[in-house]
C-alpha positions in Angstrom: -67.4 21.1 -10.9 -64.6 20.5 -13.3 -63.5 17.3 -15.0 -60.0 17.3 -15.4 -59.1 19.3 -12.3 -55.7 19.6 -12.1 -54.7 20.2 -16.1 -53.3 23.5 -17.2 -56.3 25.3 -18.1 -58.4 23.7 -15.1 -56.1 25.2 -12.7 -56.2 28.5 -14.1 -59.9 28.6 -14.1 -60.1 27.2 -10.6 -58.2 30.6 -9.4 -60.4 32.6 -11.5 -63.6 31.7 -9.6 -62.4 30.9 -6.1 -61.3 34.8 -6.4 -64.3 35.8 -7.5 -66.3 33.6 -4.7 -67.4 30.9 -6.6 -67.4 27.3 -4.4 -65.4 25.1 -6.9 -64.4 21.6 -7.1 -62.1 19.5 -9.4 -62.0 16.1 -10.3 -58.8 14.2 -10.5 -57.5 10.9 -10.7 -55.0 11.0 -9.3 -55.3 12.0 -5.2 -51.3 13.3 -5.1 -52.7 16.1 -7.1 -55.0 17.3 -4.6 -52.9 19.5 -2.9 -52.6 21.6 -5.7 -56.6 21.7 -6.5 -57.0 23.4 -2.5 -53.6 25.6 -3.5 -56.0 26.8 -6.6 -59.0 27.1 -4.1 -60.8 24.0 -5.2 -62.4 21.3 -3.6 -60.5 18.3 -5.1 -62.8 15.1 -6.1 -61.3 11.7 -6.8 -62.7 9.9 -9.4 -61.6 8.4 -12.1 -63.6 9.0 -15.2 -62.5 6.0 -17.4 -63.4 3.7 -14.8 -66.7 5.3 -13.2 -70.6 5.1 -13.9 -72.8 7.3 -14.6 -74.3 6.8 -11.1 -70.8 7.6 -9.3 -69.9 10.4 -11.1 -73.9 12.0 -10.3 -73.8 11.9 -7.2 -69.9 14.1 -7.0 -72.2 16.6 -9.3 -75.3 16.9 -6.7 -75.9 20.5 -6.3 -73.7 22.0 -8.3 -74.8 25.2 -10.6 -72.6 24.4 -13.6 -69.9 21.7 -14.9 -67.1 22.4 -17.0 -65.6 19.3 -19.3 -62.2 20.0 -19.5 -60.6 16.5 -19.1 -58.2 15.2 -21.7 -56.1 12.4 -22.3 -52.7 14.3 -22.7 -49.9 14.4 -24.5 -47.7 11.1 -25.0 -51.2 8.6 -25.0 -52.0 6.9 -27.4 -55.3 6.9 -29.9 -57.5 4.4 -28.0 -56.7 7.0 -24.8 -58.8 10.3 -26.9 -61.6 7.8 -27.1 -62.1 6.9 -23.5 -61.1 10.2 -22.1 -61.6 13.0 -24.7 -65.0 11.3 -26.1 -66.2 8.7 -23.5 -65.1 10.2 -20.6 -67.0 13.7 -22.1 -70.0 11.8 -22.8 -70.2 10.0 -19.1 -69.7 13.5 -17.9 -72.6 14.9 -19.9 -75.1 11.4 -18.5 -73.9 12.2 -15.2 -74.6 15.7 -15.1 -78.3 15.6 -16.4 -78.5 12.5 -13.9 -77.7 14.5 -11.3 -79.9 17.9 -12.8 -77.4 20.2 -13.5 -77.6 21.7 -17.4 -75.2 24.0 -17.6 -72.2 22.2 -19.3 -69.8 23.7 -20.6 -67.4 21.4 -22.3 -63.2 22.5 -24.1 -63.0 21.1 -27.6 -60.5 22.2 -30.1 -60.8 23.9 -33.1 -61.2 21.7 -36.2 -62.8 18.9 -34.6 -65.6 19.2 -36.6 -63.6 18.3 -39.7 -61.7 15.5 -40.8 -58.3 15.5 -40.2 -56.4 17.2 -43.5 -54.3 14.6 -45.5 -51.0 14.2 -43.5 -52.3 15.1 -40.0 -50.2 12.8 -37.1 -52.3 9.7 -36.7 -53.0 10.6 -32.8 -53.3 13.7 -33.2 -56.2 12.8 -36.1 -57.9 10.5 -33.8 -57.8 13.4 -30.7 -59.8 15.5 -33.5 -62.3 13.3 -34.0 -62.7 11.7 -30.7 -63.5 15.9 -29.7 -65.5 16.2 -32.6 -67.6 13.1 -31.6 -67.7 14.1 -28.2 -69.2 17.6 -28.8 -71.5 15.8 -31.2 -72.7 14.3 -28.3 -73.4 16.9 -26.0 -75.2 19.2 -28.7 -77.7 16.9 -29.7 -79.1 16.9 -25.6 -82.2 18.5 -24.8 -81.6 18.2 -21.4 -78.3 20.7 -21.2 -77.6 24.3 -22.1 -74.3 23.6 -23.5 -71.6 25.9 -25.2 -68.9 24.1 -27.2 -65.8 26.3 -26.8 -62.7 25.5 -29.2 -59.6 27.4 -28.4 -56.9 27.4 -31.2 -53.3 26.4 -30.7 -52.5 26.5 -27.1 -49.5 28.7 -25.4 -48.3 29.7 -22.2 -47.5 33.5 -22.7 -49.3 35.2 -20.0 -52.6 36.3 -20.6 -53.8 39.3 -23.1 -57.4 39.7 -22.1 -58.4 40.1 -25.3 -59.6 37.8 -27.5 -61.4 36.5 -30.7 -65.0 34.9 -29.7 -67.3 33.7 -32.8 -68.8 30.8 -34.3 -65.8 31.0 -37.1 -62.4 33.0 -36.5 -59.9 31.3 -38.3 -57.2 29.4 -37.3 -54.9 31.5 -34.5 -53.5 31.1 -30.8 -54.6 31.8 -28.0 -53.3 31.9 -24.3 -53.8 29.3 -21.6 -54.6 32.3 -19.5 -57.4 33.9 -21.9 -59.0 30.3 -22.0 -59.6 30.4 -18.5 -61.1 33.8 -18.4 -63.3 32.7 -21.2 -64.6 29.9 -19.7 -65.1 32.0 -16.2 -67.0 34.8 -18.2 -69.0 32.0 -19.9 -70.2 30.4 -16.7 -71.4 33.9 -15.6 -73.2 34.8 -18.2 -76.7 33.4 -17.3 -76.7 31.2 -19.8 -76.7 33.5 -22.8 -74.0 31.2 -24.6 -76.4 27.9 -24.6 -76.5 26.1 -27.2 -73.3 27.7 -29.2 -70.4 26.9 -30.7 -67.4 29.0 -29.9 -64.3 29.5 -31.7 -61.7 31.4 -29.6 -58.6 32.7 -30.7 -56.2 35.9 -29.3 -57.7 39.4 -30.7 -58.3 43.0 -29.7 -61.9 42.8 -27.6 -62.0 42.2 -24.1 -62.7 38.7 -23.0 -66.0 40.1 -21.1 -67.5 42.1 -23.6 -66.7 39.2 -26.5 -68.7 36.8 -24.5 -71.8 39.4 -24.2 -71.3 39.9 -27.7 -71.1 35.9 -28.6 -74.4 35.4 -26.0 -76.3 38.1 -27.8 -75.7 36.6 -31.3 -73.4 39.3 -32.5 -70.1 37.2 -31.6 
């Protein structure tokens, strides 16, 4: 199950495990959007994570294997927007998922959400930072999820390398909307070797499968 169904990287990843087999859903707010999710080969899931409980949102997650976070309040809203969606709607997300049992959660942060803001940064901008900072703050101090924290750098559109940068620390560096996906598809296969890690994730030279074994087995 996927918050945030029908955004950019949600799609992408959608495609990547209906091909492979996977029984996917997405959640969405808005139900004109569905039609796109069952293009993708996803089940799409109205609900609408700002407004929901806990209780609501568990029972869309009964019997799922895994949940990926990757909801976000988008470009154009406004600060008090990254606190409901990119932290509260993260944090409902997490309460609803160890309602309903499943602990693999894999939630999308960004890189440098850990740190405040440097002097200058756009006041929204600052606040989306933090608000993914506080979120993942969230989610790694549950026992009751094997979480990985994965925080892509600056997003583009070029088409997909299938190579990437994987690590606790990388540096600052883009990375493809594409690659993201296959990240977070090789990271839901992995049996759980990435729990409890914080991923950086940037374009680089080692293939997207082999830099999540290598991540999972502590030598990312």
């Amino acid at each position: 199950m996927i918050a945030g169904g029908h955004g950019q990287i949600a799609l992408r990843l959608e495609r990547l495990l209906a091909g492979r087999g996977d029984e996917v859903a997405g959640i969405i707010r808005n139900p004109d959007q569905a039609g796109d999710l069952r293009a993708a080969g996803a089940e799409p899931v109205v609900c609408d994570l700002e407004k929901a409980s806990v209780e609501e949102v568990a029972g869309h997650l009964e019997g799922a294997d895994a949940v990926v976070f990757a909801a976000g309040a988008g470009p154009g809203s406004g600060a008090e927007r990254k606190q409901t969606v990119d932290r509260g709607a993260a944090v409902l997300f997490a309460d609803a998922a160890e309602r309903a049992g499943v602990r693999r959660y894999v939630i999308v942060s960004s890189m440098g959400a850990d740190t405040d803001p440097p002097a200058g940064t756009d006041a929204v901008f600052a606040a989306y930072l933090r608000a993914k900072g506080e979120a993942d703050a969230d989610v790694r101090a549950r026992e009751g999820l094997d979480w990985t924290v994965l925080r892509p750098g600056r997003l583009t559109d070029d088409p997909g390398t299938g190579r990437v940068a994987l690590a606790g620390h990388t540096g600052y560096g883009e990375v493809t909307r594409d690659d993201v996906a296959a990240v977070l598809a090789a990271l839901l296969a992995d049996g759980g070797a990435s729990a409890g890690l914080t991923l950086e994730l940037v374009g680089g030279d080692v293939p997207v499968a082999d830099a999540v074994a290598a991540a999972g087995s502590g030598r990312g």
